[in-house]
C-alpha positions as CSV (number, residue, x, y, z in Angstrom):
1,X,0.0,0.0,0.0
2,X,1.5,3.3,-1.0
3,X,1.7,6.4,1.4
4,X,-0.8,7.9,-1.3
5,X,-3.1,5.1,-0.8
6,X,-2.6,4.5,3.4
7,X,-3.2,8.8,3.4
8,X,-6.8,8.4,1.4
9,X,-7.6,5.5,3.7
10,X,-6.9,7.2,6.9
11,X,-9.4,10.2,5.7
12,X,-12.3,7.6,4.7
13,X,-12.2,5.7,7.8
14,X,-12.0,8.7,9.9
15,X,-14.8,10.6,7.9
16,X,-16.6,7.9,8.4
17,X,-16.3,7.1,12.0
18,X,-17.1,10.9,12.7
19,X,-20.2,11.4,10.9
20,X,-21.7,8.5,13.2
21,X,-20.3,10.8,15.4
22,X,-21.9,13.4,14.4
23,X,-25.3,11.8,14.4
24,X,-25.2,10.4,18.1
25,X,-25.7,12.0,21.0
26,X,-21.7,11.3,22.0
27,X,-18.5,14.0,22.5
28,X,-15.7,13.6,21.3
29,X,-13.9,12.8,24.5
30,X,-16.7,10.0,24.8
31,X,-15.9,8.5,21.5
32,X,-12.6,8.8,21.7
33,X,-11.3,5.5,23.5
34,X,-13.9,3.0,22.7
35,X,-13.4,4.2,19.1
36,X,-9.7,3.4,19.2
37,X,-10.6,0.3,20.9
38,X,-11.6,-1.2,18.2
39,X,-8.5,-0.2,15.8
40,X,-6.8,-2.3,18.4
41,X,-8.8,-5.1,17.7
42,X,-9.0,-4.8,14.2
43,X,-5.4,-4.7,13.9
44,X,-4.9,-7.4,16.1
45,X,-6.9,-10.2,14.2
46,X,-4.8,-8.6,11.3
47,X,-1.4,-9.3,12.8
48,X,-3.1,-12.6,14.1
49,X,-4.0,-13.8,10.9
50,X,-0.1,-12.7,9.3
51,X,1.5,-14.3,12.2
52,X,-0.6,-17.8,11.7
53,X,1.1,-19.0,9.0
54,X,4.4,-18.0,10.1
55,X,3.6,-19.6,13.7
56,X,2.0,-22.9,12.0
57,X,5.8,-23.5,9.9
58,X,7.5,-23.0,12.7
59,X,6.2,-25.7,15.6
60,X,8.3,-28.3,15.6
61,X,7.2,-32.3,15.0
62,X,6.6,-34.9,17.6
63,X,9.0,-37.5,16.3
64,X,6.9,-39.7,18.5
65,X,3.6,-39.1,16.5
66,X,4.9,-37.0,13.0
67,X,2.6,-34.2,14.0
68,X,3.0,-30.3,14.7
69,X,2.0,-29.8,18.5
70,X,-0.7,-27.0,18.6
71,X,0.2,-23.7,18.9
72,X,-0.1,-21.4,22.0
73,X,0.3,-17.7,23.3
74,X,4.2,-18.1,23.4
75,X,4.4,-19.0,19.6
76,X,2.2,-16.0,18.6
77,X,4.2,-13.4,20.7
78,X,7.2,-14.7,19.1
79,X,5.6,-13.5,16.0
80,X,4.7,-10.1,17.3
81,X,1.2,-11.2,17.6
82,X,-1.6,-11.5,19.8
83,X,-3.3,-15.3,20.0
84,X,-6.6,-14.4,19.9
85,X,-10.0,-16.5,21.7
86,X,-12.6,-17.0,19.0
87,X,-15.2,-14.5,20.7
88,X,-12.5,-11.8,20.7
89,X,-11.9,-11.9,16.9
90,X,-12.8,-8.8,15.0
91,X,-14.5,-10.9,12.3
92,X,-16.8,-13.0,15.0
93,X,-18.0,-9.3,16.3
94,X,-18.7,-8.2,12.9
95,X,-20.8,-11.4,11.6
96,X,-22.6,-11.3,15.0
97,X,-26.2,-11.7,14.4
98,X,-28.6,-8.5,15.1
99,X,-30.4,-10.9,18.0
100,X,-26.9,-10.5,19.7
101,X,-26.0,-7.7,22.4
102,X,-23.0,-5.7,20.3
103,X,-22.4,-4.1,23.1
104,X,-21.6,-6.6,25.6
105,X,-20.2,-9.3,22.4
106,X,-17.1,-6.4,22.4
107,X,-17.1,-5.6,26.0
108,X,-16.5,-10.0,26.4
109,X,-13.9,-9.5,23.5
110,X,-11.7,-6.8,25.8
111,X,-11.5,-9.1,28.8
112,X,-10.9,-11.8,26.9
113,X,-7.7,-10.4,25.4
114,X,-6.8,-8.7,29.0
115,X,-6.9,-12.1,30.6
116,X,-4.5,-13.8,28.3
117,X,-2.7,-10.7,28.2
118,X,-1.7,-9.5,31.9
119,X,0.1,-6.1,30.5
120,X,-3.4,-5.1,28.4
121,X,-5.1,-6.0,31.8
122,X,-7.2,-2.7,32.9
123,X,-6.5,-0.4,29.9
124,X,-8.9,-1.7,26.9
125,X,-12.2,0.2,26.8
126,X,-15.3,-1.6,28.0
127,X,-17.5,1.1,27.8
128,X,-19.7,0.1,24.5
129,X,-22.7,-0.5,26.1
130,X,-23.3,3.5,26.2
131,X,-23.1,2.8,22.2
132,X,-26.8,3.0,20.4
133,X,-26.6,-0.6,19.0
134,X,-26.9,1.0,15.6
135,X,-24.3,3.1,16.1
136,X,-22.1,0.1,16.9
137,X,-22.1,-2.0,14.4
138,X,-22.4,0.6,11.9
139,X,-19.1,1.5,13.3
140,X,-17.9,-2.1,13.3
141,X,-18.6,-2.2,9.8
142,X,-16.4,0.8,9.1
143,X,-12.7,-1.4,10.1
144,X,-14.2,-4.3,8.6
145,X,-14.2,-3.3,4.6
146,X,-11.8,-5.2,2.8
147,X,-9.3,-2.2,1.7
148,X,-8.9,-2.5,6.3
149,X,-9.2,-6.3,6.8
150,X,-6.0,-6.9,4.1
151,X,-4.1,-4.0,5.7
152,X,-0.3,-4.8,6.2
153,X,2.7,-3.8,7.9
154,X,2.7,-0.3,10.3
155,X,-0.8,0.7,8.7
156,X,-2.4,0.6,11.9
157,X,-0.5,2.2,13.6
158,X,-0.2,5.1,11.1
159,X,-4.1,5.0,11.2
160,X,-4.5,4.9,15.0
161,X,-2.1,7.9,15.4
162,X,-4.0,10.0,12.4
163,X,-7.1,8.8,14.8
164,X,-5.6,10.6,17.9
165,X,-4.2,13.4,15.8
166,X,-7.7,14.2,14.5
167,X,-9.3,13.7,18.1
168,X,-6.5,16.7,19.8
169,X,-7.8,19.0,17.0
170,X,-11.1,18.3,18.5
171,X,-9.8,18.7,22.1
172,X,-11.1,15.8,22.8
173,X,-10.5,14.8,26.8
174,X,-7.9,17.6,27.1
175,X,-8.5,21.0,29.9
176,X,-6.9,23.2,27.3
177,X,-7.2,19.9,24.1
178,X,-4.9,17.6,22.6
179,X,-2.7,17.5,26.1
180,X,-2.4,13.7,24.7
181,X,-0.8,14.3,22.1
182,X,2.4,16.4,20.4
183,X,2.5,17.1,17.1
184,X,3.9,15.2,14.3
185,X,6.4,17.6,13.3
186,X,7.3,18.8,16.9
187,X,8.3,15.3,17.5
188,X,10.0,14.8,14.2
189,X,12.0,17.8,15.1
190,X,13.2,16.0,18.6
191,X,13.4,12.3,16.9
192,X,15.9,13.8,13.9
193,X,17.7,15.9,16.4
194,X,19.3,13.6,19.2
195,X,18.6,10.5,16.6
196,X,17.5,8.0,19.2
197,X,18.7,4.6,17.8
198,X,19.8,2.7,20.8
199,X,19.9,1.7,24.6
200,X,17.2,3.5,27.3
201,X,14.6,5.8,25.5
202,X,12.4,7.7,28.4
203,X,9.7,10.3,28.2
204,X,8.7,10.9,31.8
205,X,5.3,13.1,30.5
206,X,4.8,10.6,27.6
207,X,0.7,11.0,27.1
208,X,0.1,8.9,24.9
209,X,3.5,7.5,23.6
210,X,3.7,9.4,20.4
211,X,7.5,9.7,21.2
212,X,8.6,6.3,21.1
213,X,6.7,5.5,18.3
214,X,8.5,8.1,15.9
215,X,11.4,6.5,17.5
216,X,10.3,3.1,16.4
217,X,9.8,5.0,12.9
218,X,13.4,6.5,12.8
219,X,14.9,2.8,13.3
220,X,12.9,1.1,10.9
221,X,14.3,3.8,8.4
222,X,17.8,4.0,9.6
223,X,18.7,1.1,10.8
224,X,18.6,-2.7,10.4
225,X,17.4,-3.8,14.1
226,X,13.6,-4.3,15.2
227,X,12.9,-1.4,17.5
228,X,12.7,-3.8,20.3
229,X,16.7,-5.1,19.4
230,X,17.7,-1.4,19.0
231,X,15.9,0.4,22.2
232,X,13.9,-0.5,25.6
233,X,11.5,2.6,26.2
234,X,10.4,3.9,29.4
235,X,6.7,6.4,30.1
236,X,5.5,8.5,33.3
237,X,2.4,9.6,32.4
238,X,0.1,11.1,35.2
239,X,-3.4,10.7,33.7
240,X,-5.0,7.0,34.0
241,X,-6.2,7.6,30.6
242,X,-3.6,8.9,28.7
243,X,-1.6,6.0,30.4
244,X,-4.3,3.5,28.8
245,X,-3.8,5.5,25.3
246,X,-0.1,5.1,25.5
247,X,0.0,1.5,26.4
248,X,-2.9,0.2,23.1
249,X,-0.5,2.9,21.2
250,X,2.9,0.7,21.8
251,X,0.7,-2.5,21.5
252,X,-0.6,-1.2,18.1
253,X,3.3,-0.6,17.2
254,X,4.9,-3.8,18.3
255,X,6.8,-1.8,20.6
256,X,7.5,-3.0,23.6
257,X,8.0,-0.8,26.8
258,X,7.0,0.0,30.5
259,X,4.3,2.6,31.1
260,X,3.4,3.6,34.7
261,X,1.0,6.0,35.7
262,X,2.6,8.3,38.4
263,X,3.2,12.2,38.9
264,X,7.2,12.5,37.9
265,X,7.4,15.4,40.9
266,X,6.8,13.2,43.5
267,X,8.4,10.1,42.0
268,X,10.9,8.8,39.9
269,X,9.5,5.3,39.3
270,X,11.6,3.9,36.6
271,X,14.9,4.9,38.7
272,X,16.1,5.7,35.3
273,X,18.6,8.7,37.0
274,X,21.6,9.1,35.3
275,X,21.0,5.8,33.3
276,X,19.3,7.0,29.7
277,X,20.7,7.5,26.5
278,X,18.1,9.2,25.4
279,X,15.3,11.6,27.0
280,X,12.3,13.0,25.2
281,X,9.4,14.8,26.3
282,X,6.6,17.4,25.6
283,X,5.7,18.4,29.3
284,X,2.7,20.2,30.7
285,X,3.9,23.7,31.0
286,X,4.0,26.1,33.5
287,X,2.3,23.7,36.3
288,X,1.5,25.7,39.5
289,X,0.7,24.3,42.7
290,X,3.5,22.1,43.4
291,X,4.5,21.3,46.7
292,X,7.3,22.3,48.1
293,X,7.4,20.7,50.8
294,X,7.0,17.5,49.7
295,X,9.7,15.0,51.8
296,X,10.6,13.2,48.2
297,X,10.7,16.6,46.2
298,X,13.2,18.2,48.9
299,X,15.4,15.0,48.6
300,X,15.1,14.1,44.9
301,X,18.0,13.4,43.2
302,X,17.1,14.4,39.7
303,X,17.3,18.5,41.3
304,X,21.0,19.2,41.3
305,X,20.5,22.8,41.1
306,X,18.2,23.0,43.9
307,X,14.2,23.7,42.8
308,X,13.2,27.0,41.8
309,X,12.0,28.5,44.9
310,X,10.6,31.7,45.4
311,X,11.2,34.2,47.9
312,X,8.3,33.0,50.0
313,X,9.3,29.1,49.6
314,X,7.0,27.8,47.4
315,X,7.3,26.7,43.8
316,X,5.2,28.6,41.4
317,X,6.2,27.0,38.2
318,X,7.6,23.5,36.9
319,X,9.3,24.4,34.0
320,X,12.9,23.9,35.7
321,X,11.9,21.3,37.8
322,X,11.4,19.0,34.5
323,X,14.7,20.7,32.8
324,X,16.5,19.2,36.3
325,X,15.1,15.7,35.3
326,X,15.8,15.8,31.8
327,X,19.3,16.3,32.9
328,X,19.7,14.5,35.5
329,X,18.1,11.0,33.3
330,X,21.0,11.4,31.0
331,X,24.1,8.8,30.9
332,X,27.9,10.9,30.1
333,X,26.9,10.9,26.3
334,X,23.1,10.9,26.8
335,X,20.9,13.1,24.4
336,X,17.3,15.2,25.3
337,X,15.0,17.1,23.6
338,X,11.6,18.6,24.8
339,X,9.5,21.4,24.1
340,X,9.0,24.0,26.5
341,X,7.0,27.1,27.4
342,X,8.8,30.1,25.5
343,X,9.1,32.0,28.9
344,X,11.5,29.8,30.1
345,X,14.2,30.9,28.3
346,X,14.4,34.4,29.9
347,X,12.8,33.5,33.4
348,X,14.3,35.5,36.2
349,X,15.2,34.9,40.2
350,X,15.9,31.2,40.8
351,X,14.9,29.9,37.7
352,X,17.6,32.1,35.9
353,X,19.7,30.9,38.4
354,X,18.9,26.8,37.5
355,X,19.3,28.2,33.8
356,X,22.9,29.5,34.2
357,X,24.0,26.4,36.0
358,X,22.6,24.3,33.2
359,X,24.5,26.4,30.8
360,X,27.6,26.2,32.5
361,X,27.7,22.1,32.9
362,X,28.4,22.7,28.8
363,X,25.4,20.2,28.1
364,X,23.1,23.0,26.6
365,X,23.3,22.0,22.8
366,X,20.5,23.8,20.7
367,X,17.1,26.1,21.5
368,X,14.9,26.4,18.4
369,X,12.3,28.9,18.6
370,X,8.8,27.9,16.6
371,X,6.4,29.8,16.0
372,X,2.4,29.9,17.0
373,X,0.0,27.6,15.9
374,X,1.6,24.2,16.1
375,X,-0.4,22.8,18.4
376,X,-3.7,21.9,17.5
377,X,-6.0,23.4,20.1
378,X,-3.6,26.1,21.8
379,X,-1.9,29.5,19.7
380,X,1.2,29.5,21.8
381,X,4.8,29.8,20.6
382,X,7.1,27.4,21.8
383,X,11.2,26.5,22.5
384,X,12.0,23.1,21.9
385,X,15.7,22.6,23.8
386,X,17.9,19.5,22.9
387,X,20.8,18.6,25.8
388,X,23.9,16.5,24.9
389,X,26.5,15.4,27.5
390,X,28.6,14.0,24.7
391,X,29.0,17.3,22.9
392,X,32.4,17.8,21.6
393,X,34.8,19.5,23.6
394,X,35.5,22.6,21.4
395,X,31.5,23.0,21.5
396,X,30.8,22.6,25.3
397,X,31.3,26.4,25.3
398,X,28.8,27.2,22.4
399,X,25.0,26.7,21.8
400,X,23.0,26.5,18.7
401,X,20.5,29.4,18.6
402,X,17.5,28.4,15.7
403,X,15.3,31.1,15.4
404,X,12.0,29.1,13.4
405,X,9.4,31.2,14.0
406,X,9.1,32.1,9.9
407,X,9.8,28.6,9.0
408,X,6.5,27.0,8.9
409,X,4.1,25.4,6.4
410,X,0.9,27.1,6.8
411,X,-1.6,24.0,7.1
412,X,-4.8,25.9,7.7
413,X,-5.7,29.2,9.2
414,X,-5.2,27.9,12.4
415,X,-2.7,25.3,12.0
416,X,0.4,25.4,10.8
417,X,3.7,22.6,10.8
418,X,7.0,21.9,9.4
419,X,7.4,21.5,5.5
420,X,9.8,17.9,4.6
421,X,12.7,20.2,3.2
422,X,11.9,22.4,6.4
423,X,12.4,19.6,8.5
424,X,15.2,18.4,6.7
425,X,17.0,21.6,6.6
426,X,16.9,22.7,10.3
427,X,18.4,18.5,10.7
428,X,21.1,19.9,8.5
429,X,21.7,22.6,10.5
430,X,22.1,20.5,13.7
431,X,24.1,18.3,12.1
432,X,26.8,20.3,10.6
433,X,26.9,22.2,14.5
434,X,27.1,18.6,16.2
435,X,30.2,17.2,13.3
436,X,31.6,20.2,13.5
437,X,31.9,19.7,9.9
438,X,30.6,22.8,8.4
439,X,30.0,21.3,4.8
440,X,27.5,18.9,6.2
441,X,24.7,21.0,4.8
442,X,26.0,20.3,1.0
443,X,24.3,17.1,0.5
444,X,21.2,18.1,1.9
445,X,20.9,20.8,-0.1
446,X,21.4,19.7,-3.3
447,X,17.2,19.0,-3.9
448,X,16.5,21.0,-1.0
449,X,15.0,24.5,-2.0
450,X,14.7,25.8,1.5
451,X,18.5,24.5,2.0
452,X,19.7,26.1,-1.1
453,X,17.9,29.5,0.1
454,X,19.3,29.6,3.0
455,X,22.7,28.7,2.5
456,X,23.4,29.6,-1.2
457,X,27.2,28.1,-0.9
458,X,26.2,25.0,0.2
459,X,28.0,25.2,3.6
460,X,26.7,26.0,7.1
461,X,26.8,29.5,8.0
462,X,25.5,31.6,10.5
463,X,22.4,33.4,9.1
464,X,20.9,36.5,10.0
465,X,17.4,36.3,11.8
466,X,17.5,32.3,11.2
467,X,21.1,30.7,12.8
468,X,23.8,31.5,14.8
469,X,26.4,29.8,17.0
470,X,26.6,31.6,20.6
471,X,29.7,31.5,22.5
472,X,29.1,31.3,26.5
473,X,30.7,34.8,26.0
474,X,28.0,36.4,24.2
475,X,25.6,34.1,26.3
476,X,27.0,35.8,29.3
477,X,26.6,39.2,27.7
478,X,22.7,38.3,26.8
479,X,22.1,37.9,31.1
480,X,22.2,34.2,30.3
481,X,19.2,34.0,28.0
482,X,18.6,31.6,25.7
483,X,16.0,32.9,23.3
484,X,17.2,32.4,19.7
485,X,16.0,35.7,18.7
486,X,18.4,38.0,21.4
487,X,21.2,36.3,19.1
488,X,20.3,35.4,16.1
489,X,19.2,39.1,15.1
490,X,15.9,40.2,12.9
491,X,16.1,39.9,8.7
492,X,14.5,42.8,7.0
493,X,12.7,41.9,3.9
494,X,11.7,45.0,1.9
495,X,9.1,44.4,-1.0
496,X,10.3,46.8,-3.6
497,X,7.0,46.7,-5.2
498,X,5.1,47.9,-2.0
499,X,3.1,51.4,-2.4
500,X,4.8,52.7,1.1
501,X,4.1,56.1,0.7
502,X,0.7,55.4,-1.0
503,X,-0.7,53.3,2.0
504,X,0.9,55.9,4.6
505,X,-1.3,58.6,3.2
506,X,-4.1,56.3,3.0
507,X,-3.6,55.6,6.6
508,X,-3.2,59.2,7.5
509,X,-6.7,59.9,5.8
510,X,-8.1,57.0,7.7
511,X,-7.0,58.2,10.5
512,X,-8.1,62.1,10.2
513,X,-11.5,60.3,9.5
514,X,-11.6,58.8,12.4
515,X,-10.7,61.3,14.6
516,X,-13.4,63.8,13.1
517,X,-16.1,61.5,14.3
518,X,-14.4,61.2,17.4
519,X,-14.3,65.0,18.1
520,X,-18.6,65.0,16.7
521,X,-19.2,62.2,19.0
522,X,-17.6,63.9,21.5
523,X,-19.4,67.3,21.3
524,X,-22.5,65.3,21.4
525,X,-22.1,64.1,24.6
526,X,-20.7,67.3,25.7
527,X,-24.1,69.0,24.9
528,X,-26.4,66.8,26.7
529,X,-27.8,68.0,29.7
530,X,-28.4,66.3,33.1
């Protein structure tokens, strides 16, 4: 199936799916879970019905008796597959006659996987019974047409993260929407910047996985392990339900990984300190409320620079409480990335403080400043910060300052993302900074057109209002801030064809207008009388 063809199904299913939506009395939030629910199962009498033949050549013969013994759960697992019980196949639900209860036929199917499959046990929906039977199996009949049922390879997993793509544009089970889920190209960015291809991957805010499963994507594509030879991954996540997305999201993948559901302030449940090669995150930002006094939060070892206290001895914001972490999780030539609130990279009093010390430990790499709209329910602007404690030694005294904010692909009005040569070319420009091999942009750019703007020679350069590489010096000089911007400097683009002084004098006569009706309304509530 081609990318063209997997993109065209994604839309169908999920146009589908949403105008039964649409037509039920059901939110999105509602929907959401039990809807995905059943892209597990699909996909799982899929990957069932792959892995059968494979699992059937494989048993071994009884010299005793000639036969193949029958196969069990170990066999199918082996094959990256669930063994499935008759009454939890997708196909039994779909066939099921109108006498029978859909609703409790696919509530039975959940358990029945959850008690053959101990880690599954407590996270599949079994809500369907608030499902008009209608409703149901017309949805059931959606994942059952034959362009779904002969569906191979990662399709499902591409289709159940367009599914929870399309459900954070809807802010679906979110306080401010989509808190489940990063966007793709935010996590592209972090995936093709610290190139996590080995060893401990952890996301200690992982909603619903979305991390490791680029990560699985980036070693499929660059190298020649299984994700599960290559990498063991690691999740925090503090919601029950984004924990139950994440773990059907890494069964979806194949990927296997431990999930708990804990708050990473008070806790550090995967004692992962100082052990990772790789960290990767999308926090929640700004978080208030956190308790300074908490015994395990004044002893934590992940807070090497103390937390960021005020003056009255509270903490007011967790931005630099998860920067600690992200630090601390890192082996001597670990890597992190995560995005981050863009007031960080100026905040004052302790957390400049926190800020300096991280600068001065040389593991600072690169800040890239994007612009608004990349996530899907909130305007924001952003910093995503990348951390390497295996930088060279000639750049543990320099940081690579990306200022994105006009690089963007303009999606919709109120969306925007990353372009591929986009994408590409901001990779290019880390990579040339991390070789230290200034040419390293060359290849890239030779079908690149945003490349070959930017860097006409075909070299890496510093580039005015888009790249520059600070020295601590001039990091010092900038009060120790690390937005892109302060260094980077502002490109002036003048459109030669631009009517300047026609629209001034436009203005001007808009503006004379306006004040004359000012001064008329004015005199007319001078002259009333009380």
């Amino acid at each position: 199936m081609t990318q063209q063809n997997i993109k065209q199904l994604e839309t169908e299913l999920w146009d589908a799916a949403d105008d039964l939506r649409a037509n039920s009395k059901l939110t999105a939030a509602e929907y959401k879970d039990p809807l995905l629910g059943l892209v597990l199962l699909r996909f799982a009498q899929n990957r069932y019905e792959d892995a059968k033949i494979e699992v059937q050549n494989n048993l071994p013969i009884n010299p005793r008796t000639g036969e193949k013994r029958e196969a069990n759960k170990e066999d199918y697992t082996a094959a990256g597959a669930i063994m499935l019980p008759e009454k939890a196949k997708y196909d039994y639900l779909a066939y099921l006659p109108e006498s029978e209860d859909i609703a409790q036929a696919i509530n039975n199917a959940m358990k029945l996987i959850e008690a053959e499959y101990p880690d599954l046990e407590g996270i599949l929906p079994k809500s369907y019974q608030e499902f008009d039977d209608k409703l149901l199996r017309d949805l059931v009949r959606v994942f059952n047409k034959d362009a779904v049922k002969n569906a191979k390879g990662d399709v499902f997993g591409r289709i159940y993260e367009f599914f929870l793509m399309k459900f954070s544009m809807q802010g679906a089970g979110a306080q401010e929407g989509g808190e489940f889920f990063t966007p793709p190209s935010l996590v592209n960015l972090i995936v093709n910047f610290i190139q996590p291809n080995h060893g401990i991957v952890h996301d200690p805010a992982c909603g619903s996985g979305g991390m490791f499963v680029q990560t699985a994507h980036f070693i499929k594509d660059h190298n020649n392990k299984s994700v599960n030879e290559a990498i063991t991954v690691y999740g925090t996540e503090l919601k029950s339900n984004n924990t139950r997305l994440a773990k059907m999201n890494l069964a979806i993948h194949g990927i296997e990984g431990k999930i708990i559901e804990s708050n990473s302030f008070y806790s550090n449940p995967h004692n992962l300190t100082g052990k990772c090669d790789f960290v990767m995150a999308n926090p929640p930002f700004n978080v208030d409320k956190i308790d300074a006094k908490n015994k395990f939060l004044a002893d934590d070892e992940r807070l090497p620079f103390g937390p960021p206290l005020t003056g009255k001895g509270t903490i007011s914001n967790g931005n630099y409480l998860w920067m600690q972490y992200f630090h601390s999780y890192l082996n001597e030539t670990g890597r992190a990335g995560f995005v981050m609130a863009s007031s960080a990279t100026d905040a004052g009093n302790a957390e400049k403080r926190i800020r300096q010390q991280l600068i001065e430990t040389g593991d600072v790499e690169c800040i890239v400043a994007i612009s608004n709209n990349f996530f899907y329910t909130r305007s924001l602007p952003c910093h995503v910060w990348f951390f390497n404690k295996g930088k060279k030694a000639e750049n543990k005294d320099k940081v690579l300052m990306i200022d994105a904010r006009n690089t963007f692909r303009k999606v919709s009005t109120t969306i925007n993302d990353f372009s591929d040569d986009q994408l590409e070319g901001l990779t290019a420009i880390m990579n040339a900074f991390r070789t230290n091999n200034l040419e390293a942009v060359s290849s890239s750019a030779v079908e690149n057109a945003w490349l070959a703007e930017h860097f006409p020679k075909g070299k890496y350069q510093d580039v005015e209002g888009l790249c520059k590489i600070a020295t601590l010096d001039e990091i010092k000089e900038q009060d120790y801030s690390l937005t892109p911007g302060r260094y980077v400097g502002v490109k002036i683009d003048i459109d030669m064809d631009f009517d300047y002084k026609g629209r001034m004098r436009d203005i001007h006569t808009e503006l004379a207008k306006l004040n004359t009706e000012a001064n008329t309304l004015m005199q007319q509530i001078q002259s009333v009388k009380l």
